[in-house]
N, C-alpha and C positions, 0 to 999 in steps of 0.2 A: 646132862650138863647143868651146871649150877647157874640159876638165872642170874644177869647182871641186874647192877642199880646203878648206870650209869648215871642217870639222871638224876637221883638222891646225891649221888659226889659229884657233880657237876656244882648243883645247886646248892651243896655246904659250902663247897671251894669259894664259889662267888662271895654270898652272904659273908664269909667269917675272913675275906681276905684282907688285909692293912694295907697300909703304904709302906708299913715298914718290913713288910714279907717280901717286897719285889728289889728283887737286886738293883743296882745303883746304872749299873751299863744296860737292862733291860729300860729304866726308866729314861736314859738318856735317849736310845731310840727310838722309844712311842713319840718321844716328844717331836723327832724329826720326822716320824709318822703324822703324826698328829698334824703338825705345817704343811705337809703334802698333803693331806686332805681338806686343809682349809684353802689352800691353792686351789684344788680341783673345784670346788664348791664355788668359789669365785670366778672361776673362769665358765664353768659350767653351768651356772644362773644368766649367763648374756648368751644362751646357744637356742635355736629355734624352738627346738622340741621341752626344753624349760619355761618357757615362755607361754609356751602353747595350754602347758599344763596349768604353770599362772589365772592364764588368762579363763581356765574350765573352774579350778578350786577357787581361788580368791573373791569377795564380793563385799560391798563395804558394814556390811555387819558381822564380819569376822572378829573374834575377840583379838584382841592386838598385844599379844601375851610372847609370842617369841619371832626370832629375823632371821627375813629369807638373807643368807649370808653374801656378801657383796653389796649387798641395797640400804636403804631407809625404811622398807614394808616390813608392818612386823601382821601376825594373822596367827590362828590357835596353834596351836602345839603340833596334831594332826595334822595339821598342813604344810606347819612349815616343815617337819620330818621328811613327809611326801616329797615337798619342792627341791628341797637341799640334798636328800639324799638322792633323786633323781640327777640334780646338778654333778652329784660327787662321780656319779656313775658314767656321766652324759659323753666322755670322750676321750675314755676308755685311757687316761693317765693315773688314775687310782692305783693305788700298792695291791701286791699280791702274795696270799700264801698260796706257795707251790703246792704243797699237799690238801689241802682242802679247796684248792682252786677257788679260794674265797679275797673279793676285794675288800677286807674291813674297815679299811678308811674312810671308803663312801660312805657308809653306812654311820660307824663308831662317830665318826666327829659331828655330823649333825645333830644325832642324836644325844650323844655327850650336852651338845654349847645348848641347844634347843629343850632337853630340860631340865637344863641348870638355871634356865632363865626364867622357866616356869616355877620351880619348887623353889627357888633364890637359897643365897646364905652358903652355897656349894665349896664348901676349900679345895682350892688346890692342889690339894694333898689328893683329898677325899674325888674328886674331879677325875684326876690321874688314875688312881686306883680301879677304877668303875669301866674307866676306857680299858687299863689293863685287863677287869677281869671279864668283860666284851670279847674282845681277842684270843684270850686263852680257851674261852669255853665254846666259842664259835667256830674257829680254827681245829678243833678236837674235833667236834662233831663232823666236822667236813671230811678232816681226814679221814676219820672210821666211814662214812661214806667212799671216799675216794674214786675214782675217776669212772666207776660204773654207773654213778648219779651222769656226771654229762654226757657217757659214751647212750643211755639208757634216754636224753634228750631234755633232761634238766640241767636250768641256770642254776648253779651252786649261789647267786649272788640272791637269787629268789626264795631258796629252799634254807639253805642256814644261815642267810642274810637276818630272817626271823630273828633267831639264835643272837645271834650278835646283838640286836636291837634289845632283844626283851630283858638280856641279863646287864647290859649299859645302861638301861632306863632304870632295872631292878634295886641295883646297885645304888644309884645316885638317890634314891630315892627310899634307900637305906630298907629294903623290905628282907623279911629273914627267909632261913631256910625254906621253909616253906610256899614263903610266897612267892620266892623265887622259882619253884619246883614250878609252880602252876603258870609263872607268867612263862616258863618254860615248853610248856607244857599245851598254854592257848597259842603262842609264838608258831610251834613246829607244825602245828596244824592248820596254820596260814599261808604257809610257806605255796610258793607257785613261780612256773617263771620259763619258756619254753624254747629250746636252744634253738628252732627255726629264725627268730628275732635276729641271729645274726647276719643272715643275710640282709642283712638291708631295713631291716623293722627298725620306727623310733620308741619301740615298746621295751627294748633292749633294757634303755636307761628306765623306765619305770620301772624293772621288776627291783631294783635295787631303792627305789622310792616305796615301792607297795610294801619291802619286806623292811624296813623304818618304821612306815606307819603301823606297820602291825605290830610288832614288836612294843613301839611303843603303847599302844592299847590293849596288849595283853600285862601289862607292866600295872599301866593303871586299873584294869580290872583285877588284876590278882591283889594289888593292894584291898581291895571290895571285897575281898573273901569270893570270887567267883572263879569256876574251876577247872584245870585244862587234864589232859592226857599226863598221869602221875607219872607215866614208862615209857613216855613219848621218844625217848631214844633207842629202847631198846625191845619195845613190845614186838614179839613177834609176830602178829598181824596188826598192819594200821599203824605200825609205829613209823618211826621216820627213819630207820636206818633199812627195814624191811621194805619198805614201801618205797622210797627214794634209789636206792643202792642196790637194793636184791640181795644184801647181805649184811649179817650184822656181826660186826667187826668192834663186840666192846669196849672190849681192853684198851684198844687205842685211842677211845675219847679219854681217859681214864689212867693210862699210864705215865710214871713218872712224875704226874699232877705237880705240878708247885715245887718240881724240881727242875726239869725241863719247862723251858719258857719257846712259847710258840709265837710271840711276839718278836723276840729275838730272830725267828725264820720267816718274817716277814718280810720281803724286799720292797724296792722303792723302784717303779718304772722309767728310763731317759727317753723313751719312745711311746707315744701316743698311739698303741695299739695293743693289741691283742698279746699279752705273753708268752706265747707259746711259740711266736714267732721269731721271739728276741735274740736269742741265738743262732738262727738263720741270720739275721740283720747283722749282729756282730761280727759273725764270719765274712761276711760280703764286704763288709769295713772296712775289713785286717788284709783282706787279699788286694782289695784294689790303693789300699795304703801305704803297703810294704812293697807291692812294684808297682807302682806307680802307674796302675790303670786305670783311664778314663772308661767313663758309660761308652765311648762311641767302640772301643776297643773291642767290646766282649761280645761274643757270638752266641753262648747261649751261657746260662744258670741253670745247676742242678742240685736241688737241695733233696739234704739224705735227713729224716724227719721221724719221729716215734709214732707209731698207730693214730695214737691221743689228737698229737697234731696235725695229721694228715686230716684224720675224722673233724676236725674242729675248725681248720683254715683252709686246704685244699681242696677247695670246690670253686667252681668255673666263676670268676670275675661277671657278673650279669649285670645285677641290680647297679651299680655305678652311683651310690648314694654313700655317705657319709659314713655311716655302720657298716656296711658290704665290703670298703676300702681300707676300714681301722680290722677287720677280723679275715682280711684274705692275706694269703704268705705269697700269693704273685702282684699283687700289687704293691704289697709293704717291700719287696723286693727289688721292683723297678723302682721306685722311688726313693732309696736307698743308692741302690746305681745310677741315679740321674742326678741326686741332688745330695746324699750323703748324710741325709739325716729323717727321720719319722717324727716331725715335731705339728704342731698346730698349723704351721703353715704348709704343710703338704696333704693337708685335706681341706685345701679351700675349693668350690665349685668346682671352678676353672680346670681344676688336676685331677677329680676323681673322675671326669670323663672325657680328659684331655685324646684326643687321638694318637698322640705322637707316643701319649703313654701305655693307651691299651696295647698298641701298636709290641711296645717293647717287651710287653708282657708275653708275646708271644716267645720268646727266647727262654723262658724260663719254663721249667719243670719240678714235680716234686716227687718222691714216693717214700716208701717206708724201709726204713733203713733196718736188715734182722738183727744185727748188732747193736745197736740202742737198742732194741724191743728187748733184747737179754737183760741190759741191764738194770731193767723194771722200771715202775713207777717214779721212781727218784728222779730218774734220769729222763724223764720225758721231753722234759724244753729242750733236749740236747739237738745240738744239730752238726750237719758237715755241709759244707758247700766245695761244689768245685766252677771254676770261672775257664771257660774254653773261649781264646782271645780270637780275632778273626785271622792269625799267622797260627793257629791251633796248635800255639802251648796250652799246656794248663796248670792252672793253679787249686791247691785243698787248703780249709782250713776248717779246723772243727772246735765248737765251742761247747764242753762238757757242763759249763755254770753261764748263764747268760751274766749282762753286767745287769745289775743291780740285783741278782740275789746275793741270798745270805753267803753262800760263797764267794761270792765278787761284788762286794758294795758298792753300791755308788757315792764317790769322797763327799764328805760334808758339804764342800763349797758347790758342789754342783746341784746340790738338793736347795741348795740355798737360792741357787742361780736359780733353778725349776721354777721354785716358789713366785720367785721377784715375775718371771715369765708369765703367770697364769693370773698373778694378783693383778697385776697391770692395767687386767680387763676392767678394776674397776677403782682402783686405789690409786694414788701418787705414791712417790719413792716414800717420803714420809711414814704416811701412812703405814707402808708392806714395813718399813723399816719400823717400825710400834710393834705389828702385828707378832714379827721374829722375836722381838724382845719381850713380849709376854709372854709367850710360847715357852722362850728360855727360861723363865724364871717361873714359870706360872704352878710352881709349889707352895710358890711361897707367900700368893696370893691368900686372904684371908673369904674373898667372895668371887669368882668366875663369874657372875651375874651380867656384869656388863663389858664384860671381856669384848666382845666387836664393837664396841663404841673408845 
């Protein structure tokens, strides 16, 4: 078989991409990508386990070069990557590609704002284009992994989280082919991040910080002439799609390049959990909306689920912590039935070990649905639910595109409302209201430099 060089056309693509190579509707929504991640970053700087991490990295001889996002603190480069992209990650409202199960937002925008403030002078234009080619070359790499990386016990947000960082930082910081190859190259080989953390771990949110920080220091090394894995994508021992995946699936980082936009299949979260779930929650929606069933009404919940998410959400409610709550499909469940929405405020203390709620979670079930599992990987978030009322009718409803993917978007005014929701934690209306209005226009800025001021 004729060896691939994924990794050589990855790293042209990046290095030689324009502003004026990305179509006009992919740019339109990175940018409302882009506001979802500075929302999450904001909201998720005021959460414990950010703070915690503050309180380990920060110390008052830190060079004061770029800002934890939300605040006044600004500390190096390295750090603030770490903090913010930990933040981005911190409560599981980040975007998601389905296919490479990767959150880019977390990662892309810290890394983006963080160092453009370092290297200054950053256009707009030039800004955009770097997030774009972030995305497209991370979102590849994931896919040609595809769901054997998590099924196998890896955080996709840890392992090609790297990816995403190293060609954001590479990009902005205008390095060529080459050095992009190697910041590529030191990036995949940082990469870490261990799917146990979903139970309950606050390590969760770091791996999506560790894999920022790295990225962004293999960026700055490869500028140095210092040198990483040339075939890191595609080496057949030690590379990352062998070692990660168990299988190496070229062609798919690789296909259709710069004709297909994988930015464009990136959705935006309504629910502050776990994706895989989302479909489940929308079903449960739709049934007790359209007839008009209260929580007290339903006797039990049975959700019909793909392997993917059975393996990744259907494990026994134990830990009762904050992480353990956003990544289980019977607790995201009940509190969907109780309260009719998965938002920030239904993982406050009080609810994640409320009794009345474990209590409810007992009515609900999950298993693996053979009919989804037919229709492969695409279709993994899909879900069916059926509600058996306590006069035992019942009710189906099945949701093939959760809402906010690429097939079912979430309308602009409500990404807008997201936003205003998570800035809150740290902003006035003013403020968020600046914030959106830069974002919109921010082409046409001549410097991004002090873009959060």
């Amino acid at each position: 078989m004729k060896r691939s060089n994924a990794t050589e056309i990855l790293s042209e693509f990046s290095a030689n991409l324009t502003f004026e190579d990305i179509p006009k509707k992919v740019l339109e929504h990175i940018k409302l990508l882009f506001l979802d991640g500075v929302g999450c970053c904001i909201h998720g700087n005021t959460l414990p386990w950010t703070k915690t991490l503050m309180e380990v990295v920060l110390n008052n001889t830190d060079i004061q070069e770029c800002t934890i996002i939300g605040t006044n603190t600004k500390t190096s480069l390295l750090n603030a990557t770490l903090i913010n992209s930990t933040a981005g990650h911190g409560f599981e409202s980040d975007d998601i590609h389905r296919e490479s199960i990767l959150h880019p937002n977390s990662i892309i925008v810290p890394v983006s704002i963080n160092v453009s403030e370092k290297i200054k002078n950053v256009s707009g234009k030039h800004f955009l284009t770097a997030v774009v080619a972030g995305y497209e070359v991370a979102t590849r790499v994931g896919s040609a992994a595809g769901t054997e990386l998590l099924l196998r016990g890896f955080h996709p947000q840890g392992t090609h989280g790297t990816i995403a960082s190293a060609v954001t930082a590479a990009k902005l910081m205008t390095l060529n082919k080459e050095q992009t190859l190697h910041a590529m190259g030191i990036a995949g080989s940082l990469g870490a991040g261990l799917m146990a953390a979903q139970e309950g771990a606050m390590v969760k949110r770091l791996h999506s910080g560790r894999a920022a920080e790295a990225g962004v220091l293999a960026a700055e090394l490869a500028a140095k002439k210092f040198t990483g894995i040339s075939n890191i994508i595609e080496a057949d021992y030690g590379g990352y799609l062998s070692s990660f995946s168990g299988q190496n699936n070229f062609t798919r980082a690789t296909d259709q390049l710069g004709e297909v936009w994988e930015c464009a299949n990136t959705g935006i979260k309504p629910y502050s959990s776990v994706t895989s779930i989302h479909a489940a929650l929308d079903s449960l929606k739709a049934i007790m909306k359209d007839n008009k069933i209260l929580s007290n009404d339903i006797k039990e919940i049975k959700a019909k689920i793909s392997h993917p998410t059975y393996v990744h959400c259907a494990w026994a409610y134990e830990n009762q912590n904050v992480t353990s709550a956003q990544m289980n499909i019977y607790y995201g469940l009940a509190l969907m039935a109780l309260e009719g929405e998965l938002f920030v405020d239904q993982f406050s203390p009080d609810k994640i070990s409320n009794p009345k709620i474990l209590d409810y979670m007992k009515k609900i079930s999950a298993e693996v649905d053979p009919e989804i599992e037919k229709l492969g990987h695409e279709f993994r978030h899909m879900a069916s639910i059926e509600v058996i009322t306590n006069d035992n009718k019942k009710f189906t409803h099945t949701e093939k595109f959760r809402k906010g993917s690429p097939e079912n978007p979430v309308p602009k005014n409500e990404i807008l409302t997201k936003f205003n929701n998570l800035a809150k934690f740290a902003y006035d209306q003013k403020e968020i209201d600046n914030f959106k209005e830069k974002i919109e226009k921010i082409e046409n800025l001549n410097s991004v430099e002090n873009f959060l001021n």
